[in-house]
N, C-alpha and C positions, 0 to 999 in steps of 0.2 A: 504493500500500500504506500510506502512511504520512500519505495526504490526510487533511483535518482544513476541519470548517465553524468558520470564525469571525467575528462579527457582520454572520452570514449570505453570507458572501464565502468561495471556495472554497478552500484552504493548500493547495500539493503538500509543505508539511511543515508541523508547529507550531511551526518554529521562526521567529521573528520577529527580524530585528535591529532594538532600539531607540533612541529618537531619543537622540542621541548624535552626538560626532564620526565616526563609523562613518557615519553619513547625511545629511552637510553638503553635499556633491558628486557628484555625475554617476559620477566616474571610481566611488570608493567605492562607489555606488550595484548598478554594474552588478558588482563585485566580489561584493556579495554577493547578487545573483539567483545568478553564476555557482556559488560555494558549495554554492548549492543551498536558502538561505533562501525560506520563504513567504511573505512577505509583509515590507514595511519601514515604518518608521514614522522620517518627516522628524525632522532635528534640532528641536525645539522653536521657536518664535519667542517671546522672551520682550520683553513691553511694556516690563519694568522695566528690560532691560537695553538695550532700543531709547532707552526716555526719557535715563537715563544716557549715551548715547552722543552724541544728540542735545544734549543738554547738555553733554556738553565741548565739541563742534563750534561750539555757539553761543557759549564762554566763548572760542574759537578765535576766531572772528569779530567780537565784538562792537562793533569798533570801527568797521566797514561798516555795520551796523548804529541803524539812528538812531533809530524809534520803537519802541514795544511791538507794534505792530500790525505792524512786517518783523520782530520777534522771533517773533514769534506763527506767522508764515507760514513763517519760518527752519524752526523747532522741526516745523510739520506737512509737510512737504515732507522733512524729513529723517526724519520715521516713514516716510511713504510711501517711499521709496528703500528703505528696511530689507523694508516689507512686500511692496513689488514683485520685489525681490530673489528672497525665499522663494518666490512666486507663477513664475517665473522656474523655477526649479529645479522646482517640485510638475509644472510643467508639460513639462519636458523629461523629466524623472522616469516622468511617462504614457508619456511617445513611447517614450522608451528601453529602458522595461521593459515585460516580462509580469506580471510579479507583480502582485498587491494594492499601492499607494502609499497609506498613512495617514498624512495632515497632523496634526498636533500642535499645540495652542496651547496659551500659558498666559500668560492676563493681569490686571488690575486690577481691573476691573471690565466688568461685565456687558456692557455695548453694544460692549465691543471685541471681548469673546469671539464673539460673536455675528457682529462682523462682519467679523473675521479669518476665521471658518468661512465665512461665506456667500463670501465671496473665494478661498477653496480649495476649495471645495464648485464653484464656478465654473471652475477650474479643472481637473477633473476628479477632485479626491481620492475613492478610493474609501471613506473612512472618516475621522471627526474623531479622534483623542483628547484628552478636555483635562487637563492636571497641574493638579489642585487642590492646593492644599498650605496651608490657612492655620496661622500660627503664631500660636499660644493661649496667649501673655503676657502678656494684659492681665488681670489678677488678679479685675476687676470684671465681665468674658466667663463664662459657666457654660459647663460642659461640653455641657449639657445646648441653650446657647445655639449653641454652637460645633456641635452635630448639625444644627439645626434649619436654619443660616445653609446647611449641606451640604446638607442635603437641597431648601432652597427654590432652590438653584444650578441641581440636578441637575431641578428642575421647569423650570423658566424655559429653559434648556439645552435639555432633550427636546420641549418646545412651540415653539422657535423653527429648532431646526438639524434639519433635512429631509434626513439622511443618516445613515449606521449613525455611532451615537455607542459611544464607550468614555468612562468616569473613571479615570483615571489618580490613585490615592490613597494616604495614608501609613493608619498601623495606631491612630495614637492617639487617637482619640472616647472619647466616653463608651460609646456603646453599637453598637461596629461593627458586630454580628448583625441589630440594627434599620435601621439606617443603608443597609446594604447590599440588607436586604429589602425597604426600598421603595425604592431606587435601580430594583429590580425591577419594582414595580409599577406607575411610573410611565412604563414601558416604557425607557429604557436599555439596550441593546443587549449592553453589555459591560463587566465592572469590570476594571481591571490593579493586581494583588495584587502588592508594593504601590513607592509610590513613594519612590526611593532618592535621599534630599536633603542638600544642601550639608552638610558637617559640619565644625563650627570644630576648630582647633585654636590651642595656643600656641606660640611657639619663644621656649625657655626662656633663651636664650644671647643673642638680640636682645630678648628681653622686647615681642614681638609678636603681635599675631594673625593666624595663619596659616589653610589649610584642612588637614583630612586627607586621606588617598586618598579616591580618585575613583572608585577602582577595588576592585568588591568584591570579598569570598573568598569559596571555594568552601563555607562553613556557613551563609551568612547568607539561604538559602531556607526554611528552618525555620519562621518566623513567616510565609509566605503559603502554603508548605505546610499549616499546621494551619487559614489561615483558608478554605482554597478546601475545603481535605478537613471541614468544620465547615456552610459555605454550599451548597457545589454542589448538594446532592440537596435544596434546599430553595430555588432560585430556577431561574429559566426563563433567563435570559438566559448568554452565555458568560463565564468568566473563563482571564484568564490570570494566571501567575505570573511572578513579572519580580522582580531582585536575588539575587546569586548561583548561577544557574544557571550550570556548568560543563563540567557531562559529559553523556554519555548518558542515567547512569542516574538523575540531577537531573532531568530531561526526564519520562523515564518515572512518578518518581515523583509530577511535576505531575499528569500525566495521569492516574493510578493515582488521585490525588485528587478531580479533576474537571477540572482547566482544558483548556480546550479548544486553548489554544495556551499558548507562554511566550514571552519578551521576552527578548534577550542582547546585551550588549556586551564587558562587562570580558574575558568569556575568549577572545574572539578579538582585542584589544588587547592580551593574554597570549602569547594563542597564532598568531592571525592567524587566516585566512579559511578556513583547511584545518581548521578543529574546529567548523564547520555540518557541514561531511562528515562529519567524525566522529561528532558526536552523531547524525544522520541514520542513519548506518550502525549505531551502536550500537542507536539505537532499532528500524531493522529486523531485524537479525538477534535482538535481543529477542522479537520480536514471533514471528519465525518458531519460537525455541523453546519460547513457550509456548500457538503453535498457535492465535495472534490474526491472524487478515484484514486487520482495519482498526483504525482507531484506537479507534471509535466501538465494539469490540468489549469496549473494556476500562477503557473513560475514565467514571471516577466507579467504578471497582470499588471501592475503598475508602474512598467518601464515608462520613461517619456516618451520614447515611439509610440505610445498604443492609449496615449490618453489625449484627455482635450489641455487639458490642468494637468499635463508634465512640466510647463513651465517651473513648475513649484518646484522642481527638482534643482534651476539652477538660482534659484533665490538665494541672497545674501544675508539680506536685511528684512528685520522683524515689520511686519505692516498691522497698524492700529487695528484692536478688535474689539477692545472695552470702551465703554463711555463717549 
C-alpha cells in the first residue's frame, strides 16, 4: 500500500534511514529493515576524515618509519583498511538484508569518487549517493563558478558510475532551479533535498570552537519542502526530502510535494526504531482516509506544475491575514 519507486528500485515504504550512525553496523542495520524502513543508505565514507586519521596513525608511527616512500605506503595501506572496512559491511549489509543497501561516498576529488563507487558498485550496492557539499569562501569563486564546478561533477559522475546514482546536496547556489534541471538532463537518477552539514559553534565560557547539534528539529523540512514542491513537476528523475523529517505527517507532506521517498535519522535517535512504524502507520491510515491506493496516487499532488496557487511555492514574504 505504501510501496514507492525510487531510482528505479522498489521501497515497501518511503521511508529511508540515512547515512548516519543509525547505518555504521550490521546489528543497527537489521534494526531498521525490522522497523519496517525501505531502503538504507551506509554511513558515508569520508576521504577527509580517512586522510586525517591516517595521519595521526603515521605521526603515531613515525619513528618505524624511515623513508618517504614507507610513509607513502604507510599512509595508502591505511586508506585501504578504512575502505575495505566499508566494503566489508556494504557486503554483509546485501547478505543480511532484503531491502535496497545505498553506498554513500563523499570525497576530494574526482578519481576517488569514482573509484570508491566502482568498489561498492562491486560489491553489490544497489544505489551510489554522493554528498557534495562545496564550501564557497573563496571570495575570488563566483557563484555562478560554484554552479558550473556542480554541474561538470554531476556530468563526469553520470558518465563514469554504471548504477542508479543520487546527489546528495545543500540549498545554496546561485541558481538551484537550473542546477537541479540539468542534474536532470544529464540523466541522474535522483537528487536528496537537501544536505544537513556540520554547523560550528562557540563555547562562550572556554572561549572555543565547538559544533552545534547534530540533531535536527522537527521545522527544518521547510526549505526542501518548497524546493521538491517548486522542481518535481518539472524534472523526470526522483527526489527525496531528507532534514527534519519527524512524523507522519512531514512524510506525507514530502510526498504531497513530489518526492518520491525521504531520508531520516535524528527522530529515531529521539525516539528510536519504533517511529519508522509510526510514520508508516500514520502514513497509511492517511492514505486510507483520503481514499488513496498507492503512493503514486497522490505524490506531486501539490507540485507547482499541477496547481492554480503553486505560486505559493515561490513566496518569500508573509502577506497580511489578520485584522
Amino acid at each position: 500500500m505504501i510501496e514507492t519507486k525510487y531510482l528505479g528500485l522498489t521501497l515497501k515504504s518511503p521511508i529511508i534511514v540515512s547515512s548516519g550512525p543509525l547505518t555504521q553496523n550490521i546489528d543497527s542495520l537489521k534494526k531498521c529493515e525490522k522497523a519496517g524502513c525501505g531502503a538504507v543508505v551506509l554511513k558515508s565514507i569520508f576521504e577527509e576524515q580517512i586522510e586525517q586519521d591516517a595521519n595521526k596513525e603515521l605521526e603515531s608511527n613515525s619513528e618505524y618509519l624511515g623513508t618517504s616512500s614507507d610513509e607513502s605506503f604507510f599512509l595508502s595501506s591505511n586508506k585501504d583498511f578504512y575502505i575495505d572496512k566499508y566494503m566489508r559491511l556494504l557486503t554483509e549489509a546485501k547478505k543480511e538484508l532484503s531491502i535496497p543497501v545505498i553506498a554513500s561516498v563523499s570525497a576530494k576529488d574526482m578519481a576517488s569518487w569514482i573509484d570508491y563507487a566502482d568498489r561498492f558498485i562491486a560489491c553489490g550496492a544497489d544505489a551510489i549517493e554522493l554528498n557534495y557539499y562545496p564550501i564557497s569562501s573563496d571570495k575570488k569563486v563566483s557563484g555562478a563558478d560554484v554552479d558550473k564546478a556542480a554541474i561538470e561533477f554531476a556530468k563526469v559522475a553520470r558518465d563514469r558510475i554504471k548504477a542508479p546514482l543520487s546527489i546528495k546536496i545543500g540549498y545554496k547556489y546561485s541558481s538551484l532551479a537550473n542546477m537541479i534541471s540539468t542534474f536532470d538532463r544529464i540523466g541522474i537518477d535522483g537528487v536528496v533535498l537537501f544536505n544537513r552539514f556540520f554547523r560550528p559553534d562557540i563555547d562562550i565560557d572556554k572561549l572555543e570552537f565547538t559544533a552545534a547539534s547534530a540533531v535536527s528539529g522537527e521545522d527544518e523540512y521547510a526549505e526542501a519542502l518548497r524546493w521538491i514542491g517548486l522542481m518535481s513537476g518539472e524534472c523526470s528523475f526522483d527526489f527525496c526530502g531528507n532534514t527534519g523529517i519527524h512524523s507522519g505527517e512531514s512524510v506525507v507532506k514530502m510526498l504531497l510535494a513530489g518526492a518520491a521517498a525521504v531520508e531520516v535519522c535524528s527522530v529515531i535517535i529521539k525516539r528510536g526504531f519504533s517511529a519508522i512504524g509510526e510514520m508508516n502507520g500514520f502514513l497509511e491510515n492517511w492514505m486510507q482516509k483520503h481514499g488513496y491506493g498507492a503512493v503514486s496516487d497522490f505524490r506531486g499532488l501539490l507540485a507547482e506544475e499541477r496547481r492554480k496557487d503553486g505560486y505559493n511555492w515561490e513566496r518569500t514574504q508573509f502577506l497580511k491575514t489578520i485584522g
